[in-house]
DRENNUTI-53472 format. One record per residue: x, y, z of N, C-alpha, C in turn; residue in three letters. Coordinates in pm, whole numbers, plus 32768, in hexadecimal, padded with zeros to 4 digits. Layout:
N
XYZXYZXYZALA ...
# end
This chain:
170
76EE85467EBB7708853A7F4976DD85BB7F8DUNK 769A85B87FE776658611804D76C08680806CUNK 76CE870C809B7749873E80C3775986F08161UNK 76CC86AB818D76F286948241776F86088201UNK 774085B381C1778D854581C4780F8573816AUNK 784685E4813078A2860981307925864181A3UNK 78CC868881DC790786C98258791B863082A2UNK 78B885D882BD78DA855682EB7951851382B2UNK 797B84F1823A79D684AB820C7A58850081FCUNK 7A3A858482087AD885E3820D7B2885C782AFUNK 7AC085C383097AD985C083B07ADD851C83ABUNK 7AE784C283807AF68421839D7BA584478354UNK 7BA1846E82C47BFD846882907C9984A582E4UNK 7C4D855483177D01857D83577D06852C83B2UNK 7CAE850B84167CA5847F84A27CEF8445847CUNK 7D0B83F183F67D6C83AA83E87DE783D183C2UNK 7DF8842B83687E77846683527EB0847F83D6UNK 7E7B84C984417E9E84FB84A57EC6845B851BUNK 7E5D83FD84DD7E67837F854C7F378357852BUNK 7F53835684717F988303844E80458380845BUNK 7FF883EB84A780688425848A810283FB84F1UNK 80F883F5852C819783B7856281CF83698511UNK 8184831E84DB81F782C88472820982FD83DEUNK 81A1836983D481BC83D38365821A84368376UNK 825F843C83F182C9848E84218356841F83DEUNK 8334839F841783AC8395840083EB83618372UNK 8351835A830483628332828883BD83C58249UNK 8387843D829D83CB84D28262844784E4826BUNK 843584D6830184E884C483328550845682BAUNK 85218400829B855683998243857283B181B5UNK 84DF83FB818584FE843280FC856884AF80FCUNK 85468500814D85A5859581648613858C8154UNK 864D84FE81B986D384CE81AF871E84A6812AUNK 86B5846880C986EE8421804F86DF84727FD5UNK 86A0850E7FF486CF858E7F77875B857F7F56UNK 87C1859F7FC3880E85C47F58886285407F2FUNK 880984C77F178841846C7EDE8801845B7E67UNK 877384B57E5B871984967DE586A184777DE8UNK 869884877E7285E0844D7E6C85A784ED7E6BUNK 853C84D07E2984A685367E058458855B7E55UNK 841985937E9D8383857C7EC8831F85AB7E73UNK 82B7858F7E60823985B07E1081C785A07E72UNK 815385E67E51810485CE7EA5808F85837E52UNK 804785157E817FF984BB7E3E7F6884CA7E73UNK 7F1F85367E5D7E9585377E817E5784797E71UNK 7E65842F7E2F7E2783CA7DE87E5C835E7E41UNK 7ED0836F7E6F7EF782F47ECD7EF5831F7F52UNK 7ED283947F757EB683C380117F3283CE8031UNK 7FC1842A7FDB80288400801580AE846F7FD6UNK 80E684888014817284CD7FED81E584557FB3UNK 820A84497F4D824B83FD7EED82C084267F0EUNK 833F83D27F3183B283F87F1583E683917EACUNK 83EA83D47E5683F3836D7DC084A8834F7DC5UNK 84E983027D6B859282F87D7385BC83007DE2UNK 859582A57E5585CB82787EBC866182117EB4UNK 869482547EDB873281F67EC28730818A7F18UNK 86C781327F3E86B780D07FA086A680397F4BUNK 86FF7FE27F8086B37F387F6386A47F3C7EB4UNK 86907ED27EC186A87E7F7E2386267EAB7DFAUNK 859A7EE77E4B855A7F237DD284C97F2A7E37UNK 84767F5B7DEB83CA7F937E1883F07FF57E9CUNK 838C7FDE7EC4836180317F188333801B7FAFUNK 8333807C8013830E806B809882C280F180AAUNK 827380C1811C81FA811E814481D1814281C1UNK 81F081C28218820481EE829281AE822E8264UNK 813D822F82F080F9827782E5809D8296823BUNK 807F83458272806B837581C180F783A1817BUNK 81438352818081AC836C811381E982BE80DDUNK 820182E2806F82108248802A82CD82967FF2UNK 830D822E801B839682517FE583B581DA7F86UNK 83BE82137F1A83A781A77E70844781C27E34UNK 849181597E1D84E981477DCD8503815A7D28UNK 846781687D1D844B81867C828436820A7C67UNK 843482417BEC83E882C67BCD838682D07BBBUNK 832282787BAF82A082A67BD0826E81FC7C10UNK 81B582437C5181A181AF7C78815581657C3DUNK 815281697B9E813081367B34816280B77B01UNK 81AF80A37B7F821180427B5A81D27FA27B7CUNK 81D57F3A7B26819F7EBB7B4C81D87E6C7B84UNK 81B27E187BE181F37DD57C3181967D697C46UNK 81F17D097C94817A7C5F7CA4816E7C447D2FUNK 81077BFC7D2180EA7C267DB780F97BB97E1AUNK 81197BCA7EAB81697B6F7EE781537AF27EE1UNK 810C7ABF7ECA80987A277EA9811279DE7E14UNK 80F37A577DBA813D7A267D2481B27A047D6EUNK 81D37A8E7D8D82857A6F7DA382B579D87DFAUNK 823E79E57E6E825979557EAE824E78C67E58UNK 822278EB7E03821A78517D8E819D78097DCCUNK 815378427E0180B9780E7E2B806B782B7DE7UNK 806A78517D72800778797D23801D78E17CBAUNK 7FD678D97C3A802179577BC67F8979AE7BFFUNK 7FC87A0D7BED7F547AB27BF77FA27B097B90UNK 7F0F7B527B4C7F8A7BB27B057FC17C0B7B45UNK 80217C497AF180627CB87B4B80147D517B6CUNK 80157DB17BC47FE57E207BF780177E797C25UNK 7FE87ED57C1C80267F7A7C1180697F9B7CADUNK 80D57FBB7CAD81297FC37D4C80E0801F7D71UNK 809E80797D66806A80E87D8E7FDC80B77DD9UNK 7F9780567D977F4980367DDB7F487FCF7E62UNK 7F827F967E497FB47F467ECD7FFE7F9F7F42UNK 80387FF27F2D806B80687F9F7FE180BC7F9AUNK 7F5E80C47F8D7F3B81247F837ED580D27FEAUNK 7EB980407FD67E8B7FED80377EC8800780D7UNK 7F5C7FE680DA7FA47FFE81347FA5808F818CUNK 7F8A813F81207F67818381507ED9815781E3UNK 7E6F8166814B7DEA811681B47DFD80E6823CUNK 7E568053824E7E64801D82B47E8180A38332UNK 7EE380D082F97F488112836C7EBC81808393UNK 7E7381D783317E358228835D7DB081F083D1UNK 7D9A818583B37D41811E842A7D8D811F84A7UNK 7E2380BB848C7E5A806B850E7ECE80FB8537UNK 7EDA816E85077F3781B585567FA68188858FUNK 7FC181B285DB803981758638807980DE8629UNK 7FC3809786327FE8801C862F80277FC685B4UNK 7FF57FF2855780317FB084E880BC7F7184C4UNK 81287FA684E2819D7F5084F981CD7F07853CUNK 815D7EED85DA81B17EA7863B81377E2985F5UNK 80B47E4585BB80467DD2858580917DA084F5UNK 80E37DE484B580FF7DB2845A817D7D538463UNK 81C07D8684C482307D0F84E582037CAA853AUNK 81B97CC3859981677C4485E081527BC28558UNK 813E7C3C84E480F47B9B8496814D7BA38416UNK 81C77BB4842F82427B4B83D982967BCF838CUNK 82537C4D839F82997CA0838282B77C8A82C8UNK 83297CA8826383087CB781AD831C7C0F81ADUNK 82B27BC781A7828D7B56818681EE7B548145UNK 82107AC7811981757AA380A281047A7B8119UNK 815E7A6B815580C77A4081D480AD7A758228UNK 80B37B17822F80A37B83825980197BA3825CUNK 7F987BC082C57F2D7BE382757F147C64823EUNK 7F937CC7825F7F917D5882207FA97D65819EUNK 7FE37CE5819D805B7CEA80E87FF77CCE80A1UNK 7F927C4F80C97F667C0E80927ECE7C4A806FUNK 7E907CC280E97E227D0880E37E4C7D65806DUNK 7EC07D9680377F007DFA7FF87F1C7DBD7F53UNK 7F367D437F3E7F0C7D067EFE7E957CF17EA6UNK 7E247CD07F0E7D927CEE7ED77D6A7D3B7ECCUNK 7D7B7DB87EF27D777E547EE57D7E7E5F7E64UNK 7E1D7E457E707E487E707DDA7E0D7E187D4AUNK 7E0A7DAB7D427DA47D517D007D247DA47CCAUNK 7CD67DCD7D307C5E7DDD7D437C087E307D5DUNK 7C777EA87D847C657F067DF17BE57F027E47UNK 7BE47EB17E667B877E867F047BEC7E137F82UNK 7BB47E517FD57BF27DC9803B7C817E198082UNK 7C7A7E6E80867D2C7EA180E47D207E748172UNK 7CAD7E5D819E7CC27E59822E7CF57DB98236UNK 7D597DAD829D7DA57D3982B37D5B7CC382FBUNK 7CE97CF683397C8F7C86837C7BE17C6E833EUNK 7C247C6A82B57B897C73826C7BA47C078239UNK 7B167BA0825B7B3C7B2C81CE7ADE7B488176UNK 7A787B97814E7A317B7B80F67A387C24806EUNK 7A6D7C6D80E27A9A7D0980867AD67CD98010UNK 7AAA7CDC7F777ACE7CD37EE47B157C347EEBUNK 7ABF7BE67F1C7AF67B717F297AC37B307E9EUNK 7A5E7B487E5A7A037B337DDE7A8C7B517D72UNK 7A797BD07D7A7AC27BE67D4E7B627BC87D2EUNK 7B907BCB7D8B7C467B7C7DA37C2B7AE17D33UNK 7BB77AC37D797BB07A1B7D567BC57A167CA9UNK 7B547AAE7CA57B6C7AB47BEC7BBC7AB77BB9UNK 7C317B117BE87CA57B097BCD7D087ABF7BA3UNK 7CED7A6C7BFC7D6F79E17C4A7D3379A87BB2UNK 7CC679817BA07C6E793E7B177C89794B7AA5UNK 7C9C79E27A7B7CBB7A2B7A417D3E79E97A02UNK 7DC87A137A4B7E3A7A047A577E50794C7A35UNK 7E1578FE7A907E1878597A747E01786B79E8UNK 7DA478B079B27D6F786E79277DEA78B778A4UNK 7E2F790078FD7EA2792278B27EC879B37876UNK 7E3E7A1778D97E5C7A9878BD7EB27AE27911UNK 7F1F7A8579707F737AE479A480117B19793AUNK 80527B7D795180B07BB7792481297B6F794AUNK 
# end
């Protein structure tokens, strides 16, 4: 890579950190709060994100403000199924929580501000979400995070779904 198209992709990149930061304020404010109950922070070069790992929140995974992902687990290595499985619409195998919040990072660093009032517009933690569901194929595939893509790692997803039918899901 060029150093110009470096300097290019460092200045797209803080743009977004900087786009997604208000709601990266209040993912901090949130983790800060739940230290002295036990949550971690780590910092995750790889998921674009400050980790507050042992979140004392909800029956389990994770949520994603901004660049900070607040994870119930100790690490985000952790597998999980993805909203489609869970809905009983279909077996997929299961996928790494880390990557599906790391989709969700993505989004937020695009839609800024907007991202939570667009994500509840369209059903908010449901399977028929197109954020859940872009986050989903992400994670599958790692292609496709953006929520209004139909064809981003769609090849791919499909392989998947194939994959899994023929009986390689977990």
């Amino acid at each position: 890579m060029s150093p110009a198209a470096r300097v290019a992709r460092a200045a797209v990149f803080v743009s977004g950190v900087v786009w997604a930061s208000p709601n990266s304020l209040l993912g901090l404010i949130a983790g800060l709060a739940c230290m002295p109950f036990g949550a971690r922070p780590r910092l995750r070069p790889g998921e674009y994100a400050l980790v507050f790992h042992r979140m004392p929140l909800g029956p389990g995974g994770a949520m994603t403000l901004g660049n900070v992902i607040l994870s119930t687990a100790e690490h985000l290595d952790t597998r999980c199924r993805t909203y489609a499985h869970r809905a009983g619409w279909c077996e997929e195998p299961s996928t790494r929580i880390g990557d599906h919040e790391r989709a969700h990072v993505l989004q937020y660093m695009a839609l800024g501000v907007f991202f939570l009032p667009l994500y509840f517009l369209h059903g908010g933690i449901h399977a028929r979400n197109r954020f859940e569901r872009a986050a989903d194929r992400y994670a599958l595939t790692g292609e496709g995070w953006w929520p209004w893509s139909r064809g981003n790692g769609r090849r791919a997803y499909l392989a998947a779904r194939l994959a899994a039918d023929a009986g390689g899901s977990q």
